[in-house]
C-alpha positions in Angstrom: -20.7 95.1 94.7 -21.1 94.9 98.4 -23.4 92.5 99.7 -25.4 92.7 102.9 -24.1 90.1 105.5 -28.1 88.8 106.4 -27.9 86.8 109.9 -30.4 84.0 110.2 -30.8 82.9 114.1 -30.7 79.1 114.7 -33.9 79.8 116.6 -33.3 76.6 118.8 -29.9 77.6 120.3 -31.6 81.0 121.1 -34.3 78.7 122.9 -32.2 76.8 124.6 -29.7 79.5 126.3 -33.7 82.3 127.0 -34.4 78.9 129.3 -31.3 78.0 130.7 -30.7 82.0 131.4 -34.9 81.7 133.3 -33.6 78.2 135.1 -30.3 80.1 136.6 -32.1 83.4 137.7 -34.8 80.8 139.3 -32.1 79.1 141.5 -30.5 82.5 141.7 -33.5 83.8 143.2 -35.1 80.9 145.6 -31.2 81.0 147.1 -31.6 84.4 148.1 -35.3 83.9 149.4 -34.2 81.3 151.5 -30.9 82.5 152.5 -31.8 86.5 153.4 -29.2 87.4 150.6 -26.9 84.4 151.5 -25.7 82.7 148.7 -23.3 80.5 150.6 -26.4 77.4 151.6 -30.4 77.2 151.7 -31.5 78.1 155.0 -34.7 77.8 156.7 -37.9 80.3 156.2 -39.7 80.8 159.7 -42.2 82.3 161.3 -42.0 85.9 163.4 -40.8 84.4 166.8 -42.3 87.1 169.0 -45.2 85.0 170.0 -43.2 81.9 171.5 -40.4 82.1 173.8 -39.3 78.7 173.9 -39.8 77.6 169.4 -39.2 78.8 166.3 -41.9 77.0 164.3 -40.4 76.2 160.7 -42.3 77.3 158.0 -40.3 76.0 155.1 -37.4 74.0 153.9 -34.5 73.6 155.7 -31.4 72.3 154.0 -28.6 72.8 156.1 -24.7 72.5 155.7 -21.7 72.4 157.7 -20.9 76.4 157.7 -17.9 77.8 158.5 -15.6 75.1 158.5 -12.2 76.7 159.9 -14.1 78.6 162.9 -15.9 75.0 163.6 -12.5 72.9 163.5 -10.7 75.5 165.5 -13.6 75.4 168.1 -13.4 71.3 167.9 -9.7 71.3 168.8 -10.2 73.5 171.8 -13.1 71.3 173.1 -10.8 67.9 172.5 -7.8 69.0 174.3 -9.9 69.3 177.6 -11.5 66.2 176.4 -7.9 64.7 176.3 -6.7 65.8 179.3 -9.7 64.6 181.6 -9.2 61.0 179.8 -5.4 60.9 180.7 -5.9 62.1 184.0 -8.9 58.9 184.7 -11.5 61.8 185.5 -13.4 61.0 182.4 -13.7 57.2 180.5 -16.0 57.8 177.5 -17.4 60.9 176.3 -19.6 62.3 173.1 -21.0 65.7 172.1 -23.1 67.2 169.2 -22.9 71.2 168.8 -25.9 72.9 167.1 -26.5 76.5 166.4 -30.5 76.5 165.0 -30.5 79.2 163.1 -27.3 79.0 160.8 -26.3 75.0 160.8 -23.5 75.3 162.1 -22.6 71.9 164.2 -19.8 69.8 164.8 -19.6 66.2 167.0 -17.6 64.2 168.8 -18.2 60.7 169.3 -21.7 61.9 168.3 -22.7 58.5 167.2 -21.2 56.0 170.4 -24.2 55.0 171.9 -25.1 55.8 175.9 -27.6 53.9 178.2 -30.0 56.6 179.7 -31.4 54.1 181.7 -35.1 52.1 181.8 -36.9 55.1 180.6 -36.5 57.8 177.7 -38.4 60.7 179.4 -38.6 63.4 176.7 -40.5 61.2 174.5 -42.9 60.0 177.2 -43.8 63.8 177.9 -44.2 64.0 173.9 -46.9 61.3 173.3 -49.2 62.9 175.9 -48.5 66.1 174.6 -49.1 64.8 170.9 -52.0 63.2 172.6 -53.4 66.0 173.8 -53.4 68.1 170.9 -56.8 66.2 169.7 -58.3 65.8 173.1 -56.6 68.5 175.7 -58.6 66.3 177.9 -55.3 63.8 178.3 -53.6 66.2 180.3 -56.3 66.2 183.1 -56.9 62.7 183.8 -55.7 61.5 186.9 -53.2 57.7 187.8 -52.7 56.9 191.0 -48.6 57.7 192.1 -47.0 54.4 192.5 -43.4 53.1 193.9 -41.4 51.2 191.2 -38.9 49.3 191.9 -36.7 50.5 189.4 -34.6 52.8 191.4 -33.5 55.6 189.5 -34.0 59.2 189.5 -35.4 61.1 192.1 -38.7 61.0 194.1 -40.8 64.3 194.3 -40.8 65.0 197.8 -44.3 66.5 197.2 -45.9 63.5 195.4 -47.4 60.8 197.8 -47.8 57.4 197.3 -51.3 56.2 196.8 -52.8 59.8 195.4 -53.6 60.5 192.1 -52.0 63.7 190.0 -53.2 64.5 186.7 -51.2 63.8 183.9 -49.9 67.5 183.8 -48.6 67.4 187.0 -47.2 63.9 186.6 -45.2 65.1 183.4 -43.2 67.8 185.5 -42.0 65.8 188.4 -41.0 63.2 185.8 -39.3 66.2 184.0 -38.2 68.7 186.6 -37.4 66.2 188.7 -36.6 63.2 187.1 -38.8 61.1 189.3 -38.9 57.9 187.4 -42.2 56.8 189.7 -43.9 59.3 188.0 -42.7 58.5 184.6 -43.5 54.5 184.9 -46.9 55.5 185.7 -47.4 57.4 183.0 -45.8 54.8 180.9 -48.1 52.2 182.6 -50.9 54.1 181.3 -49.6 55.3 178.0 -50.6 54.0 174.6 -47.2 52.1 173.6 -48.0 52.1 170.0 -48.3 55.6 170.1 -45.0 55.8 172.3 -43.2 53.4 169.5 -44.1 55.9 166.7 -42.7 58.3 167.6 -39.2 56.9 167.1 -40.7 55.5 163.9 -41.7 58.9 163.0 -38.3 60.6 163.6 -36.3 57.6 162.2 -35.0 56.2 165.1 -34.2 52.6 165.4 -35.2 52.4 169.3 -38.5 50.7 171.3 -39.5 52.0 174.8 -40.3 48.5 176.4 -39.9 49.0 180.5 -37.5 46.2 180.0 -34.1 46.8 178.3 -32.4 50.0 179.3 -32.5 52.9 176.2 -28.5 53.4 174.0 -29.2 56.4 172.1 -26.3 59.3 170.8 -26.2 62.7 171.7 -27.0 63.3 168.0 -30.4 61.3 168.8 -31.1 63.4 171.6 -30.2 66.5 169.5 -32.9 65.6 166.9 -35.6 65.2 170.0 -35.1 69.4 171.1 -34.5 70.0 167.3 -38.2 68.8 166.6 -39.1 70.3 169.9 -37.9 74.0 168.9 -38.8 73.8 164.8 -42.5 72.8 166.2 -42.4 70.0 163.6 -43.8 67.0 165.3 -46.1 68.7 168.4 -48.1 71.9 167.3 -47.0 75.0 168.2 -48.7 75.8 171.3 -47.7 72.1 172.4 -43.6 72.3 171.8 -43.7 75.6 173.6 -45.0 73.7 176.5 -42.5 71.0 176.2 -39.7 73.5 176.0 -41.0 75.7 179.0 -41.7 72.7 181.0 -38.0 71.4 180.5 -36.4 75.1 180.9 -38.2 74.8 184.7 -35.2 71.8 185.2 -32.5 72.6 187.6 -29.4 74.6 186.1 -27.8 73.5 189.6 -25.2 71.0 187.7 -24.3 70.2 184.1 -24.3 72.5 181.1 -26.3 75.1 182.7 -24.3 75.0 185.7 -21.5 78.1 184.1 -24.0 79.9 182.4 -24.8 83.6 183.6 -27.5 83.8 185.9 -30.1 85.6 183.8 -29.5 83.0 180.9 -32.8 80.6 179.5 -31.7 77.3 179.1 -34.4 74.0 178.2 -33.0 70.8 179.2 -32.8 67.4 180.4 -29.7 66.1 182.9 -29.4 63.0 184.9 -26.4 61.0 186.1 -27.3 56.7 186.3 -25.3 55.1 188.5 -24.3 51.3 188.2 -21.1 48.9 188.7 -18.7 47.4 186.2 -16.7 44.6 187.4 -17.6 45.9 190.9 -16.6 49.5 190.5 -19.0 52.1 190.5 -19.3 54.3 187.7 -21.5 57.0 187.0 -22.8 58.0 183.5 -23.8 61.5 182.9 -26.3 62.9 180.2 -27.0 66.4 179.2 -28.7 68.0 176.7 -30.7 71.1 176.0 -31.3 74.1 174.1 -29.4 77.6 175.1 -31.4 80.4 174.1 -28.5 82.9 173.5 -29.4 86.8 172.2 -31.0 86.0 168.2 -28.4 82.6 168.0 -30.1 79.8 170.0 -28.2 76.7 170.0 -28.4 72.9 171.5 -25.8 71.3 173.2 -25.8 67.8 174.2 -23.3 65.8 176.0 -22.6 62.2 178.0 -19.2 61.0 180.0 -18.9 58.2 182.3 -16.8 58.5 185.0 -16.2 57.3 189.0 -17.5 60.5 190.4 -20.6 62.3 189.9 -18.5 65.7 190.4 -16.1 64.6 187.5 -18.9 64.6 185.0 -20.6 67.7 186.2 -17.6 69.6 186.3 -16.7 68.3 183.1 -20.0 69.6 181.6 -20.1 73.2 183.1 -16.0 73.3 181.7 -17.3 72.3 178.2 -20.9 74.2 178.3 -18.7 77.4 179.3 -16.4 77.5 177.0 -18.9 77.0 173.9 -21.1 79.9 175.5 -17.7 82.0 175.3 -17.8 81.3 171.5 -20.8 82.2 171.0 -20.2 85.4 172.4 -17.0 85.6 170.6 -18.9 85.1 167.5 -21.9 87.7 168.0 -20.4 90.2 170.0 -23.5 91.9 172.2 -24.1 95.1 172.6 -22.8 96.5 175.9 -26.0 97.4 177.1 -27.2 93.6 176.4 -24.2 91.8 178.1 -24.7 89.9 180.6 -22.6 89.3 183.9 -21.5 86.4 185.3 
């Protein structure tokens, strides 16, 4: 007599694997929401960028990775041997770099954590604490201080700026800027609130206090973080970080990183050189950093080198600033009727 096999479900095992099989297709799905079908890292969810030129405000999470590993170590080595070279020859004495592309996390860093002196004054995060200032009261921005000499000499003097006259706040934040005129930026830090100055390192992590006494060590990686805030909109509103970054892209492209770049090319940055003795030499330390805004693959690129000679380090940069450009276009081949000509 044949018997009927009768199958009785062990209704908790068919529980358990109906959720586990709704947890996978959740993860399975958020990855490729916030990866636009890539399943390889979470990326960032953001904004249509056609009302900024300068940000890219960041909407959602952004959990980045080191991508592309082989292409980033092969581009690493072919920045160090220059690196190498300059060092052997005595044309450059210390040196750091941190590599950033904003939209895909790709980075890489050398020395990114040795600590530079960029002199008395940080002047990116002066311009932010007005700027975050003003974003309650756009009144800040007008006020008025009296352009004073200080006798910390360093940076430039803006040969349209005369002692004794008051600028607004405004105008004082671009010739600090633009020009690098530290008069300008110790009045506005005479006048700033330095609690509010002091948070903002607090509020980005960093272990640093602008006092107008000690000179300022921070990394390239540090700097990095400031434009990183800057372009993401994350710390200053929207409408303020596009002024920030259009106010630093007005900066000369004379020397430094945006010294190689093609003519027609939008870069935001900050350079300076500080000049000082050691043991009775003189040395000069250099400091750029800044975001490239290359065709849909914007990037930042920040890097310091001491050396004897002003030329050394601005050579130096331009060498190293053009030959990460090249990779870029290596890496996103334009169209030929969007190349660009040198």
């Amino acid at each position: 007599m044949n018997k009927k096999l009768s199958f009785k479900p062990r209704w908790f095992v068919v529980i358990v694997f109906f959720l586990v099989g709704i947890f996978i297709g959740g993860i399975v799905f958020f990855i490729w929401i916030f990866n636009s079908s890539n399943v390889f890292g979470f990326q960032k969810i953001r904004s249509a960028k056609s009302l900024y030129q300068f940000i890219n405000p960041l909407l959602a999470v952004d959990v980045n990775e080191k991508k592309d590993f082989l292409e980033t170590q092969v581009l690493k080595n072919r920045v160090i041997q220059p690196v190498q070279e300059k060092m052997k020859s005595n044309k450059i004495s210390q040196f750091a770099l941190y590599f950033r592309e904003l939209d895909t996390g790709r980075w890489m860093g050398i020395n990114d954590d040795a600590k530079f002196s960029t002199g008395i004054f940080l002047k990116v995060p002066i311009m932010i604490a007005y700027l975050k200032s003003a974003e309650s009261n756009p009144e800040v921005l007008k006020q008025t201080f009296v352009y004073e000499k200080t006798p910390i000499q360093e940076g430039e003097h803006n040969p349209d700026f005369t002692y004794g006259k008051p600028y607004s706040v405004e105008e004082l934040i671009k010739a600090m800027i633009v020009d690098d005129d530290s008069d300008a930026a110790n009045v506005l830090y005479k006048n700033i609130d330095k609690t509010a100055l002091n948070d903002i390192y607090t509020d980005l992590g960093i272990n640093a206090i602008e006092d107008n006494i000690t000179y300022d060590f921070v990394s390239v990686k540090f700097y990095a973080l400031i434009f990183r805030v800057l372009y993401n909109a994350t710390y200053l509103d929207r409408n303020m970080s596009e002024k920030a970054l259009k106010i630093l892209s007005e900066t000369t492209v004379d020397d430094g990183i945006g010294k190689g770049l093609p003519n027609n090319a939008t870069i935001a940055h900050k350079y300076r050189v500080r000049k000082f003795a050691i043991n009775g030499i003189e040395t000069v330390e250099g400091h750029d950093c800044g975001i490239i805004y290359y065709p849909d693959h914007n990037y930042i690129l920040c890097v310091m080198a001491m050396s004897s000679k002003e030329q050394n380090i601005s050579d130096f940069f331009n060498e190293l600033s053009t030959m990460i450009y090249n990779d870029m276009r290596s890496r996103y081949q334009l169209r030929k009727e969007d190349a660009v000509e040198y």
